[in-house]
N, C-alpha and C positions, 0 to 999 in steps of 0.2 A: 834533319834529313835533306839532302840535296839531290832531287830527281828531273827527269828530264823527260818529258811524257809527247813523243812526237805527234805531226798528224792533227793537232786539237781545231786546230780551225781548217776545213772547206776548201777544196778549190776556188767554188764562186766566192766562199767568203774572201779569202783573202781576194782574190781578184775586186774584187768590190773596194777594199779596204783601202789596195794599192790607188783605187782610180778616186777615190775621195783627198786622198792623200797630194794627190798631183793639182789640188785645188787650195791647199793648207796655206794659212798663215802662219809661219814659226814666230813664239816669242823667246825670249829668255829662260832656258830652262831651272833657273834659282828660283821662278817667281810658287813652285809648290819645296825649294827644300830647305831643312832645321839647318841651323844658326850653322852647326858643326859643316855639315854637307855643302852651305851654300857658299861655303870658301873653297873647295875645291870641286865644285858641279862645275862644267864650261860643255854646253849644249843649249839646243834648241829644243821645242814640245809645245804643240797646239795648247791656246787658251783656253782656260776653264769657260768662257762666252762661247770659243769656236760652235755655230753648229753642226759642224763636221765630226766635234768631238763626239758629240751625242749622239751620232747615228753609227758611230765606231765602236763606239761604248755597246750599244745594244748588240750589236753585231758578238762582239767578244765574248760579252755578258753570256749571251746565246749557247754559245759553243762552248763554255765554260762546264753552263751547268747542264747542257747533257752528255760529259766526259766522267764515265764512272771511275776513269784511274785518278783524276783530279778530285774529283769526291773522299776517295777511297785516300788517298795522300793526305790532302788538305783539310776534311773536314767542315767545309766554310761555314761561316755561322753569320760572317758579315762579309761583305766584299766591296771597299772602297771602289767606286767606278774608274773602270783604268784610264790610265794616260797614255800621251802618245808624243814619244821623244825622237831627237835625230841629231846623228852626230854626222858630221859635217866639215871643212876647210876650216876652219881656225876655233871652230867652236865641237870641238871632236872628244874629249874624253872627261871621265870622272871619278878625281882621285878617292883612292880610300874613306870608306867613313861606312857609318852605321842608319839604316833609317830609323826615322823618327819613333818611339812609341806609340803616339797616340797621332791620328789622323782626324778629322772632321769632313762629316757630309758635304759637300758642295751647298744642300739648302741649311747645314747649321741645324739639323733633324737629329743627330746624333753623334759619339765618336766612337771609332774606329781602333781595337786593339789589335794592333800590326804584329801578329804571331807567325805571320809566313808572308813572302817576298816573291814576287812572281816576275819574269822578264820573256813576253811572248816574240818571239821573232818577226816580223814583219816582212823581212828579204834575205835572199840567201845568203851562205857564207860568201860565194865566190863573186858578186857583187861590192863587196870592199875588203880591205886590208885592213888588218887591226880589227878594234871595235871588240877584244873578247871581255867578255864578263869572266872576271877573276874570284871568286869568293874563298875565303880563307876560312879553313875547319880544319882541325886535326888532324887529319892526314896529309893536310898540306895544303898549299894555294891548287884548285881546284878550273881550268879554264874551261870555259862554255861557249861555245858559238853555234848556232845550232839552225837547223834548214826555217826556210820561211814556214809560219803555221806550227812551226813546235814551241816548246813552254817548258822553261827550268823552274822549280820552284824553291827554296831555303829559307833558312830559319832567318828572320826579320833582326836575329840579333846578331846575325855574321856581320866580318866585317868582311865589305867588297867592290868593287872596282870598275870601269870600263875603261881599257888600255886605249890610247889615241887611235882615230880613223887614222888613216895614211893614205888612205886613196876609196873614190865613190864616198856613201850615203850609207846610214847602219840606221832603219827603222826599226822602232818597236814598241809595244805597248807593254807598261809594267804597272802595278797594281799592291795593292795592300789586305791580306787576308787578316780577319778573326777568326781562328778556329771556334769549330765549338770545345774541342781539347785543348787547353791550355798548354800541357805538361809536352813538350816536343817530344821526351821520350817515348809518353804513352802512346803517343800521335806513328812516332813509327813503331810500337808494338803492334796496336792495330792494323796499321798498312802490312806489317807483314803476315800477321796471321788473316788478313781478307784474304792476299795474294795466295795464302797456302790454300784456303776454302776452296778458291777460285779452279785452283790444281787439282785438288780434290775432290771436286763435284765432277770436274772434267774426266778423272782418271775414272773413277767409280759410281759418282750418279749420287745422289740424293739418299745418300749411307745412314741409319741411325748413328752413327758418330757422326760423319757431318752433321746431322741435327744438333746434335746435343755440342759441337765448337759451336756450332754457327750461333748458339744460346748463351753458350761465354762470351763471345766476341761481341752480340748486342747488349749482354747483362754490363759486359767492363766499359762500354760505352756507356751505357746509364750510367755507371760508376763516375764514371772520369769527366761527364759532360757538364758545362757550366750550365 
């Protein structure tokens, strides 16, 4: 499922985020991607040392987990601490490839099954040229560019893209989910029977049938939860 959940971070947050960022050291952005990726990655993204990362990270973290459509989408069960990339003058785009499976904590505490792909906006479209995230599904290659504070999210086993900057600076934080749902289908069964719940309490109110969904929908979650 490839959705786009605007709004997720703040005014002050992102204002916050922007003004830590005007402080950044960029390094190399190959020094987080797999063997395949790091042949065509050519960008920049604060170091895992930055303490700027860390205070970006909480911030994200923050706004993350109290967005119930990201909940409701995602499912998270883990959430690798995001990063923070930027394309740029000659270091602006990243070819095709897939991410990695498996991720590891920053302290080496655990890893990380990369079941969904997240790419938070940082600055607006009309701030640079280029810069779209491209993901490739069924229906076709799929472009994204989307206002500062919004969040695309897809399945970790797409294959996808970011088309060269061409002019300005293209911030963003992007991130590595474990769902607690494995199965991506099951994953958008459930999002869309919340989304009907959610319709349905609204049109009607707190219905003995909405009881008795809203009891399938946490029972196939017991089901289906690792």
């Amino acid at each position: 499922m490839l959705l786009s959940l605007p709004g997720v971070l703040l005014d002050d947050e992102l204002k916050s985020i922007r003004a830590l960022l005007k402080k950044a050291q960029w390094v190399d952005g190959r020094t987080t991607a797999g063997t395949q990726a790091a042949q065509v990655k050519n960008n920049q993204q604060l170091a895992e040392q930055d303490p700027l990362l860390a205070q970006i990270r909480r911030i994200v973290l923050q706004a993350l987990h109290r967005d119930p459509l990201f909940f409701s989408a995602a499912l998270p069960d883990k959430i690798l601490p995001p990063f923070v990339n930027r394309y740029v003058g000659d270091t602006n785009h990243y070819g095709f490839h897939v991410d990695s499976a498996m991720r590891s904590m920053p302290d080496g505490s655990a890893r990380v099954r990369a079941d969904v792909s997240a790419t938070l906006f940082l600055n607006d479209p009309d701030e640079y040229e280029g810069g779209e995230l491209v993901v490739q599904d069924v229906f076709g290659d799929q472009r994204i560019k989307l206002k500062a504070g919004s969040i695309v999210i897809y399945p970790s086993s797409s294959v996808h893209a970011v088309t060269p900057v061409t002019r300005g600076e293209r911030l963003a934080s992007f991130m590595f989910i474990q769902s607690m749902v494995r199965d991506a289908a099951h994953r958008r069964m459930l999002f869309d029977m919340d989304m009907a719940l959610v319709r349905l309490r609204q049109q009607h109110g707190e219905t003995a049938e909405v009881v008795q969904l809203t009891g399938i929908y946490h029972n196939l979650l017991r089901q289906w939860a690792l």
